[in-house]
C-alpha positions in Angstrom: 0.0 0.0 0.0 1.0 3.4 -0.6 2.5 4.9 2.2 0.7 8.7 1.7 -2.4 6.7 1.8 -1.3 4.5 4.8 -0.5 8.2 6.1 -4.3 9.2 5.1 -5.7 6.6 6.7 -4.4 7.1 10.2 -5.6 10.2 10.7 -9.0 11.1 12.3 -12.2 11.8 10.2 -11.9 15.5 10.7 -8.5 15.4 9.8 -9.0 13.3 6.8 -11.3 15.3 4.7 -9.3 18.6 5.0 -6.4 16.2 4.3 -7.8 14.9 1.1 -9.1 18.4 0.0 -6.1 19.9 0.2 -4.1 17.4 -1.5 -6.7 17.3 -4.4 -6.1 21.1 -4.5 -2.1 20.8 -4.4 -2.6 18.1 -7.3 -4.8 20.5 -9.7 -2.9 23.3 -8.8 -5.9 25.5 -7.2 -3.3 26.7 -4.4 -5.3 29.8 -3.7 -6.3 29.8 -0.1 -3.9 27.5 1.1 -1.5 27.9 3.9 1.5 27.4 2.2 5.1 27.5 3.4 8.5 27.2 1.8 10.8 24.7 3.8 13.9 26.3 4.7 17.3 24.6 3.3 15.0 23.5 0.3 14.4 24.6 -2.8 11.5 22.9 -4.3 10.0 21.7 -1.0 7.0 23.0 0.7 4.2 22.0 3.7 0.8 22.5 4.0 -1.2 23.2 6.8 -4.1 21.7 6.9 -6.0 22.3 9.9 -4.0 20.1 12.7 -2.4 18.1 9.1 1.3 19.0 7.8 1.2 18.2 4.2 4.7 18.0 2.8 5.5 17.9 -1.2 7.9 18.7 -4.0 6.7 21.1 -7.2 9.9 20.4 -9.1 9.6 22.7 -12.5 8.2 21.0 -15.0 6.6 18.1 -13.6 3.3 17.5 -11.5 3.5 18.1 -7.3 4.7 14.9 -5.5 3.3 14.4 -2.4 6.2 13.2 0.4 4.8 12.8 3.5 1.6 13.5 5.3 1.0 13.7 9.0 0.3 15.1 12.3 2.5 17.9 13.7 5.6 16.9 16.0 9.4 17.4 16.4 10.4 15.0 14.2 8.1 16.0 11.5 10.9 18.7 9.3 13.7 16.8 10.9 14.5 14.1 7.7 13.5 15.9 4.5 
């Protein structure tokens, strides 16, 4: 199984639909209204927040958003990308 969809799955209901949402809207590119935030040390790498969701992808030029890791928010969450 995918693990972004493992990811998905653990989270609460709440959680889940804004989760979903917001990936569908990172996917078609309707980023308007998002809360959207450049890592730092990155350069193609950006999170999402998404209520109490982090939402962490890649928009390399040229090529569609890849979605990297999905999750609640904790100390460790920044720490490996």
């Amino acid at each position: 199984m995918d693990t972004i969809k493992k990811s998905i799955r653990k989270l609460q209901r709440a959680d889940r639909v804004k989760a979903d949402d917001a990936i569908e809207r990172i996917r078609s590119g309707n980023l308007v209204g998002l809360n959207i935030l450049k890592i730092a040390g990155s350069k193609f790498t950006f999170r999402v927040r998404a209520g109490n969701v982090r939402i962490i992808y890649v928009l390399n030029p040229n090529e569609d958003p890849q979605i990297i890791w999905v999750g609640y928010r904790s100390e460790k969450t920044y720490r490996d990308i």
